[in-house]
Rosetta silent file (secondary structure, phi, psi, omega in degrees, C-alpha in Angstrom):
SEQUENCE: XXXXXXXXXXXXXXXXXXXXXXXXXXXXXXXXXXXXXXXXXXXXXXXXXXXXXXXXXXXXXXXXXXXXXXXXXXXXXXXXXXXXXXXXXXXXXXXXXXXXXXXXX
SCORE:     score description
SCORE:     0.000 S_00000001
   1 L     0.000  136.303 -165.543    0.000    0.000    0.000 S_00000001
   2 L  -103.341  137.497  169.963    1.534    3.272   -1.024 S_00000001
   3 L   -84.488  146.366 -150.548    1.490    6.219    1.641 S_00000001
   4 L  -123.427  -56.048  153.271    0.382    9.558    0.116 S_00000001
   5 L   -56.738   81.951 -152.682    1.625   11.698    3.011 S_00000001
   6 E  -132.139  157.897 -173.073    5.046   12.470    3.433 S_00000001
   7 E  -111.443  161.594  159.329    7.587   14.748    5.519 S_00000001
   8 E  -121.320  153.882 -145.248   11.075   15.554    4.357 S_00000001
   9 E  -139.920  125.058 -172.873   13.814   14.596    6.882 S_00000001
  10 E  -163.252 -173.935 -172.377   18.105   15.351    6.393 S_00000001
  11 E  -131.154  149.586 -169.176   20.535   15.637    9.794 S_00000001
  12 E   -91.514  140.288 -165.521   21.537   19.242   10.364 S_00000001
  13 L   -96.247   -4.852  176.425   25.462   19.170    9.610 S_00000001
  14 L   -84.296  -28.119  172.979   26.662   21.324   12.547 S_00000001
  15 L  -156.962   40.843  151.326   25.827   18.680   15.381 S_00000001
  16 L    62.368   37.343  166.465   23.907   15.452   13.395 S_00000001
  17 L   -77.729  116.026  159.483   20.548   16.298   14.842 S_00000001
  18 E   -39.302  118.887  162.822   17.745   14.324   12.752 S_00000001
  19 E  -137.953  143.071 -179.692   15.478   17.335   11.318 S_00000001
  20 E   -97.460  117.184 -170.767   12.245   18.129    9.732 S_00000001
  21 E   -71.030  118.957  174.595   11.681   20.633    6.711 S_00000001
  22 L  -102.847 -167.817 -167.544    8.747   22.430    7.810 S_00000001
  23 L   -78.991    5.711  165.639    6.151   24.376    5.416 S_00000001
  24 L  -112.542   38.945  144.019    7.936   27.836    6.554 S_00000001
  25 L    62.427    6.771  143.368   10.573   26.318    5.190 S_00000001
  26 L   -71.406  154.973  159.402   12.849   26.060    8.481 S_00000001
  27 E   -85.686  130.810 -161.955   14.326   23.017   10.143 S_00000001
  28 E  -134.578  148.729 -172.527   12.862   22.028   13.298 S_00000001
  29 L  -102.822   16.007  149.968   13.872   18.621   15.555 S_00000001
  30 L  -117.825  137.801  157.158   10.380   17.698   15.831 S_00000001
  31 L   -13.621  -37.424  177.227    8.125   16.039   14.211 S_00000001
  32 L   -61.163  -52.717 -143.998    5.182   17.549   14.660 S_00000001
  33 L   -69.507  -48.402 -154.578    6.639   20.906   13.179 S_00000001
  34 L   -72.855  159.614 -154.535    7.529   19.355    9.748 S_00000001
  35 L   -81.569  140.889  158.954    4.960   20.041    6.527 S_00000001
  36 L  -106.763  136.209  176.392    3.361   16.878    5.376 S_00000001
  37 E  -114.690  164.866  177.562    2.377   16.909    1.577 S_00000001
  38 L  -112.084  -75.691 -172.032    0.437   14.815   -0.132 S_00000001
  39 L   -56.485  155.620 -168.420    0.444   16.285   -3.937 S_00000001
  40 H   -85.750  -33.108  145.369    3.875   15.394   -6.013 S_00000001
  41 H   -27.218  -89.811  161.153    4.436   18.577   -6.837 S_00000001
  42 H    -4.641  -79.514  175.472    4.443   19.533   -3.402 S_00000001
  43 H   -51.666  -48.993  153.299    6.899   17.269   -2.003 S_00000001
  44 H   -10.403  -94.783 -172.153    9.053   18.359   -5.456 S_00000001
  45 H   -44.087  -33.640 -164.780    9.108   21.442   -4.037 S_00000001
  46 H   -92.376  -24.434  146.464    9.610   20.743   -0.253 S_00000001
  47 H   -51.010  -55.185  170.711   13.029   18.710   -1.922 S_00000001
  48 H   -53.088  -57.504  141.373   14.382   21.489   -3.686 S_00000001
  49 H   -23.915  -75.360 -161.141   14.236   23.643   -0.470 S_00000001
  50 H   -97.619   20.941 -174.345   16.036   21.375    1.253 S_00000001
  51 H   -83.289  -40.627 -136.491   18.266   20.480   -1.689 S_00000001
  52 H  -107.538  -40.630  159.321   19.104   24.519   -1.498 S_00000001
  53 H   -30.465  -79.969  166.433   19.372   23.791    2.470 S_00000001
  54 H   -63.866  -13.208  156.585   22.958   21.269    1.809 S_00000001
  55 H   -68.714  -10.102 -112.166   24.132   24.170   -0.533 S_00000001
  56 H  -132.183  -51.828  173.583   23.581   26.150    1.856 S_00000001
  57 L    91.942   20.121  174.304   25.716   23.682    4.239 S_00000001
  58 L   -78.010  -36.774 -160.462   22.555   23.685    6.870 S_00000001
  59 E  -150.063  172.924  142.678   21.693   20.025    6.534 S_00000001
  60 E  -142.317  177.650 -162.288   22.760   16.777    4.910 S_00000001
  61 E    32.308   23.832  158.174   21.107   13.788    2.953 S_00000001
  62 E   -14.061  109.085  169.497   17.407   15.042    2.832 S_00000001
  63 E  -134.622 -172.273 -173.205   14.766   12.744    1.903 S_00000001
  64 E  -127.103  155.342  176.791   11.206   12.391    2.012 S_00000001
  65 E  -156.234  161.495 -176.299    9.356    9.412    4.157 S_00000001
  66 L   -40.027  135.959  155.617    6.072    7.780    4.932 S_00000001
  67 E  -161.038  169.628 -153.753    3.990    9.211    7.536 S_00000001
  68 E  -109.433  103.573  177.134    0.301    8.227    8.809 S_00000001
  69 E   -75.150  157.349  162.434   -1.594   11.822   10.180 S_00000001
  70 E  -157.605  145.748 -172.695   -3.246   11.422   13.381 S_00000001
  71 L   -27.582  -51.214  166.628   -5.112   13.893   15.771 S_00000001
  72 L   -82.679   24.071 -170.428   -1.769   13.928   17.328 S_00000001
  73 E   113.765 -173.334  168.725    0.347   14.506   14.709 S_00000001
  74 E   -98.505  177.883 -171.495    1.972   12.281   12.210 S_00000001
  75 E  -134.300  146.280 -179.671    3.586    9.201   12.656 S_00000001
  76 E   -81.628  133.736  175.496    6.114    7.578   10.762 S_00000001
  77 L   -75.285  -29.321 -167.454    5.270    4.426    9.109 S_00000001
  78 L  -100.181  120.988  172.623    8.467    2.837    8.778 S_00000001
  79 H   -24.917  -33.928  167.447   10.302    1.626   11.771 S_00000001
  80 H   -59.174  -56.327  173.824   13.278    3.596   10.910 S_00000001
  81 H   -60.223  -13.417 -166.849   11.791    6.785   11.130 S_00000001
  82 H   -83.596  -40.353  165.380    9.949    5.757   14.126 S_00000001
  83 H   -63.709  -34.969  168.598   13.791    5.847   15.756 S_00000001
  84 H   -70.767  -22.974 -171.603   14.761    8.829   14.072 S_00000001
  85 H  -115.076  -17.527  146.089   12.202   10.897   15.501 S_00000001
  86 H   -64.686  -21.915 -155.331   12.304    9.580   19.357 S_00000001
  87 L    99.204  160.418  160.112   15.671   10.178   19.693 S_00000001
  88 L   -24.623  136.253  174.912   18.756    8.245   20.018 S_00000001
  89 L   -89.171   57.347  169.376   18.629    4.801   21.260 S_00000001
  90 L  -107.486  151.005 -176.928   20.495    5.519   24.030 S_00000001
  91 L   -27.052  110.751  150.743   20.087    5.375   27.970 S_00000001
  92 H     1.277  -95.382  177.317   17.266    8.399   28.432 S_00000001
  93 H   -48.907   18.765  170.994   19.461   10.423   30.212 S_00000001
  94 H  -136.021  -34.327  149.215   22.305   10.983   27.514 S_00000001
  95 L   -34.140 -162.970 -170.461   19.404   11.637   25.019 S_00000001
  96 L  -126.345  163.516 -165.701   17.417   14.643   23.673 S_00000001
  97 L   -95.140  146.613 -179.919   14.390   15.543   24.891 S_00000001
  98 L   -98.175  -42.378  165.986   11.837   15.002   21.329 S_00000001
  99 L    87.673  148.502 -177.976    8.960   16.901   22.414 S_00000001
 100 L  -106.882  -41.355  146.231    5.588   15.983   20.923 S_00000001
 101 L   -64.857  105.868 -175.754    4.137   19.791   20.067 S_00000001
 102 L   -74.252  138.295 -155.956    5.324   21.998   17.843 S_00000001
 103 L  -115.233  130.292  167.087    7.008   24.809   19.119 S_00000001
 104 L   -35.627  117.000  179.131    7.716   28.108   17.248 S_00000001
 105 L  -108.885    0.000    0.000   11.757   27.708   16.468 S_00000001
């Protein structure tokens, strides 16, 4: 089944933080924040942007991935992403805090 709904995703190159392109076109390290498109166009566009982002020397390896909305945001379909956007899988207390609500950045 193909997912319709997708975020784009790169690691910010100054300290390897997993980030989300959102629709104001900033990077933010939650989930919540980042735009989900649908249309192909759309996503197109939300590529280039962060395509313009590693010239830029802000992020690296940008892609787009799966995601499911729900009332609380979206959720990643694919197990990977489901790791990328909790945090490391390290002991809680040498992690980041991920926050579930998106907060003005």
């Amino acid at each position: 089944m193909a997912h319709s709904h997708q975020i784009v995703t790169a690691n910010r190159l100054r300290d390897g933080a997993v980030v989300y392109l959102t629709a104001q076109g900033r990077w933010s390290e939650t989930l919540a924040c980042g735009a989900v498109v649908e249309e192909p166009a759309a996503l197109a566009d939300l590529l280039a942007q962060a395509e313009r982002s590693v010239a830029d020397r802000v992020v690296v390896a940008p892609y787009a991935f799966a995601v499911t909305p729900r009332a609380d945001g979206p959720h990643p379909v694919q197990k990977r992403e489901q790791i990328r956007a909790a945090g490391p899988t390290v002991h809680p207390q040498f992690g980041r805090a991920t926050g579930l609500a998106c907060a003005a950045e």
